[in-house]
Structure formats: C-alpha cells, structure tokens
N, C-alpha and C positions, 0 to 999 in steps of 0.2 A: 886181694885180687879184685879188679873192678869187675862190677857187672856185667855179664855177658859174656865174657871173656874165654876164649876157649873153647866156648860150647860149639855145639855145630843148630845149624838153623840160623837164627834169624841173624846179621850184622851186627856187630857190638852199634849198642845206640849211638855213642860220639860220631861215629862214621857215617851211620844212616841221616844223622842230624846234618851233618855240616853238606853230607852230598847236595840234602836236598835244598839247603838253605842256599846253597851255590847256583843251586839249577834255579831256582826262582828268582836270583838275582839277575841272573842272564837272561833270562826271560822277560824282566822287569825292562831291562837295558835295550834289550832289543824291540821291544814293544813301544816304548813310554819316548815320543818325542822330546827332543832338546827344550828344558821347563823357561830354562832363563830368557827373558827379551834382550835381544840388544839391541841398544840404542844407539837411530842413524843420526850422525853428526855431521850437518851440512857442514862446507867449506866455510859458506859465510856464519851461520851463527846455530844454536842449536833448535830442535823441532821444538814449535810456537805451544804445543801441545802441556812440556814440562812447568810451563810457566805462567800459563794463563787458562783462562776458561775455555771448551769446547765446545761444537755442539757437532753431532756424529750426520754426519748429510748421506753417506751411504753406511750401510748394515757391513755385517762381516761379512763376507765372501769369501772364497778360496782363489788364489791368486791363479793368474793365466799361466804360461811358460813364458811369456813374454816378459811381463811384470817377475816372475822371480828371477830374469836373470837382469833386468834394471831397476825393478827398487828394491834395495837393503831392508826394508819392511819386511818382503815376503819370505824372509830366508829361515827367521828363528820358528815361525811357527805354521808358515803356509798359507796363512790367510790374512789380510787386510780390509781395514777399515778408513771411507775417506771422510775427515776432519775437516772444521773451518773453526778456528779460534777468534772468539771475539773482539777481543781488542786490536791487533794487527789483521785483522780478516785475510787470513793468510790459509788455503788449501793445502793440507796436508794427508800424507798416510799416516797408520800406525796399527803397527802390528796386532792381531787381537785373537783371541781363542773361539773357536767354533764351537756351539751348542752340540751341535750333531758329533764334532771330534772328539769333544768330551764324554759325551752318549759315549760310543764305540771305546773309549777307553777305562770307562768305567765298567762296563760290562766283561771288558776282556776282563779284570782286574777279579771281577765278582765270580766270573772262569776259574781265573787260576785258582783263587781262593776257596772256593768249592772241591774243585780238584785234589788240593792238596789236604783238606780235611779229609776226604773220602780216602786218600791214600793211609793217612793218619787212623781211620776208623779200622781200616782192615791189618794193618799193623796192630792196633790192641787186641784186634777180635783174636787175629793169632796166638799174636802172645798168652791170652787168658785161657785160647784151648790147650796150647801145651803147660801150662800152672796149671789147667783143672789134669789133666794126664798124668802129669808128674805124682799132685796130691790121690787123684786113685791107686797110683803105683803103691804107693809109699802106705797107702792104707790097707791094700792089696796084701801088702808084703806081713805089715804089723798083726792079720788076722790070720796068715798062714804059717808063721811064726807061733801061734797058742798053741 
C-alpha cells in the first residue's frame, strides 16, 4: 500500500505534488513573456545586425502602439533598440530585453518561489504534528496496557 493511502487528512503526496507542480507551471506560462526572438527578414536581404558589427545609437525602450503594429522587432518582446552597423552603416531595429522587465520578472519568480516553499513548510509542520500524535497514541496505549 502506498503512503498515505487511505488515510483521511492530508492528500496522498503523488497528488499534492503533481497539483501543485501544475499550478506553478501555469503560473509560469502565464507570467513569463514569449523567451525566443524572432528574427525580422527584410524582403531585400537579412538585418545588417547578424552579420556585422554594431553600435546601439538608442537604449532599449518600450515600443509605442504605433511601432508594435509596424515593426516586426517590437512584437517578440515589446521593447526595441536602434542600431547603426559599421560597415553598411545601415539603421536598424532589433529586438532587446528590458532591465527593468527583467527586474519585475524576476522578482515575480522569487514570489512564486517563496510562496511555494511556505506552502511546502506548513505541509511538513502538519504532517510531523499528526507523527508526533499518532507516536503518543501508540505510547499511550503501550503503558496502559502494563
């Protein structure tokens, strides 16, 4: 018989596990912006950016409304960066991760994780008051038995 099995009180563990392993994924998913960049492929040739040197002429900023619904940059990750590549000295976007986005999702992350520890805590504490219960019983029992 596996552990836990049958008893009343606490969830057999398998089930408590996978609940919560579930809920955290969802969480994850719904929190955690799309990771991958896609890369935008002019008509004529591809961003000057892959292939040559850079140098970053604006900082990352967060795109406008305007700019995510025409440049393909703002779409993977919401904020862009504008580029001049050395040797074609060609302006360009390209997609870039925010300091501050990153801030805010690391700390959600450091949330969850907190969170699910403290849930994890009060699940052992349980558990070990009804072991300590169970072993007074059972010693209860053994000395009223002499």
């Amino acid at each position: 018989m596996l552990a836990g099995a049958g008893r009343r009180g606490l969830p057999r563990a398998g089930h408590l596990c996978w609940l919560l392993c579930a809920f955290t994924l969802k969480l994850c998913e719904a929190e955690a912006p799309v990771r991958e960049e896609k890369l935008s492929v002019s008509t004529s040739t591809s961003p000057c950016w892959l292939a040559e040197e850079f140098v970053v002429t604006e900082e990352c900023t967060p795109c406008s409304n305007f700019q995510i619904k025409t440049t393909p940059e703002c779409g993977s990750t919401g904020y862009v960066e504008k580029i001049t590549c050395s040797s074609s000295k060609r302006n360009e976007f390209k997609s870039c991760r925010s300091a501050l986005l990153e801030q805010h999702l690391f700390w959600k992350f450091e949330g969850v994780v907190v969170a699910v520890a403290l849930v994890f805590t009060c699940l052992v504490i349980v558990r070990q008051r009804q072991l300590d219960r169970k072993a007074l019983e059972k010693v209860r029992k053994q000395i009223e038995s002499i």
